[in-house]
C-alpha positions in Angstrom: 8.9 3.3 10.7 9.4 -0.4 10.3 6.7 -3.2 11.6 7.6 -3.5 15.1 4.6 -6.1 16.1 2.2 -7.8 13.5 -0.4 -10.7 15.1 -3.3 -12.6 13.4 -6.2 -11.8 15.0 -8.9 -14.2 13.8 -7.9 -16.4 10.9 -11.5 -17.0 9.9 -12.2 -13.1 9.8 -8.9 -13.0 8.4 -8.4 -10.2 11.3 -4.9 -9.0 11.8 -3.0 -5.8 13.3 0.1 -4.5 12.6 1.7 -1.7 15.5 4.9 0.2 14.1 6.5 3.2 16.4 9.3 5.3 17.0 10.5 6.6 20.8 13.0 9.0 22.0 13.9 7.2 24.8 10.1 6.8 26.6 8.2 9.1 24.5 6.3 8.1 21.6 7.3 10.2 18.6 5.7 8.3 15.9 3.1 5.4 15.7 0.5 3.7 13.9 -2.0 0.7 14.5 -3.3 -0.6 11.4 -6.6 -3.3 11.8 -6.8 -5.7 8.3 -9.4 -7.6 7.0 -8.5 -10.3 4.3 -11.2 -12.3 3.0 -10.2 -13.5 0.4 -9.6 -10.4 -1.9 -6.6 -9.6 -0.6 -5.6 -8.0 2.6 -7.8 -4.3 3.1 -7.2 -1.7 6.0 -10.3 -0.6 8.3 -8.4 1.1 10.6 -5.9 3.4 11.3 -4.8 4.8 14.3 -1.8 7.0 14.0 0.1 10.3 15.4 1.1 11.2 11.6 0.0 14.8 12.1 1.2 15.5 15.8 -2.3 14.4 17.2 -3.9 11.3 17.8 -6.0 10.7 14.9 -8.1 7.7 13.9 -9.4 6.8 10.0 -12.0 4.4 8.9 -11.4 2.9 5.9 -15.2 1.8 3.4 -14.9 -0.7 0.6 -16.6 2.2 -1.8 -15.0 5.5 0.0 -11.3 4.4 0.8 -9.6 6.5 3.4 -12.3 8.8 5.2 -11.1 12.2 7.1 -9.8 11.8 10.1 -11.4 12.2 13.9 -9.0 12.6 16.8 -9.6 10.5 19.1 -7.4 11.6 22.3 -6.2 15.3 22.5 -3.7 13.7 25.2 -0.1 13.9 24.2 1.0 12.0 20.8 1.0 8.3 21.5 -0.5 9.0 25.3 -3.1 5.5 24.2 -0.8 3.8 22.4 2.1 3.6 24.2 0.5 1.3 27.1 -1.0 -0.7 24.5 1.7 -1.3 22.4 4.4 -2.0 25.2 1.8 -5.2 26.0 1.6 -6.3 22.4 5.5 -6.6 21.7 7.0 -10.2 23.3 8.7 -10.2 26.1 12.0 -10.0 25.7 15.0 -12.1 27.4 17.0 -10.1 30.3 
């Protein structure tokens, strides 16, 4: 997957997200949402939310743990929450 949508979200938080998916024509086959903090040390993940085991699962990231197990979040179909969501974050494109 490639970064399809990236958007500062606070510049004083340093707050950004970053969306990347993959459809087969209109279904979500692949995706992530990825919630940064940077201040000041470099850019750190929080967040995670992504399909990368068939389900849609969510990881908190700690500054002294790193990557903690996952919890799904929606037993829905892979990419049910996202794909709303992400369709509203990409620009509108030119018909």
């Amino acid at each position: 997957m490639t970064p399809d949508y990236s958007r500062l979200l606070d510049a004083a938080l340093g707050a950004s997200i970053r969306v990347e998916f993959t459809t087969d024509r209109r279904t979500v086959t692949k995706y992530s949402v990825v919630l940064v903090l940077d201040e000041g040390a470099g850019p750190q993940t929080v967040r995670v939310f992504d399909g990368a085991h068939g389900v849609n699962e969510m990881h908190r990231y700690t500054a002294s743990g790193g990557k903690q197990p996952d919890e799904i979040f929606d037993a829905g179909s892979l990419g049910r929450e996202c794909a709303p969501r992400c369709s509203r974050l990409r620009p509108p494109t030119k018909r």
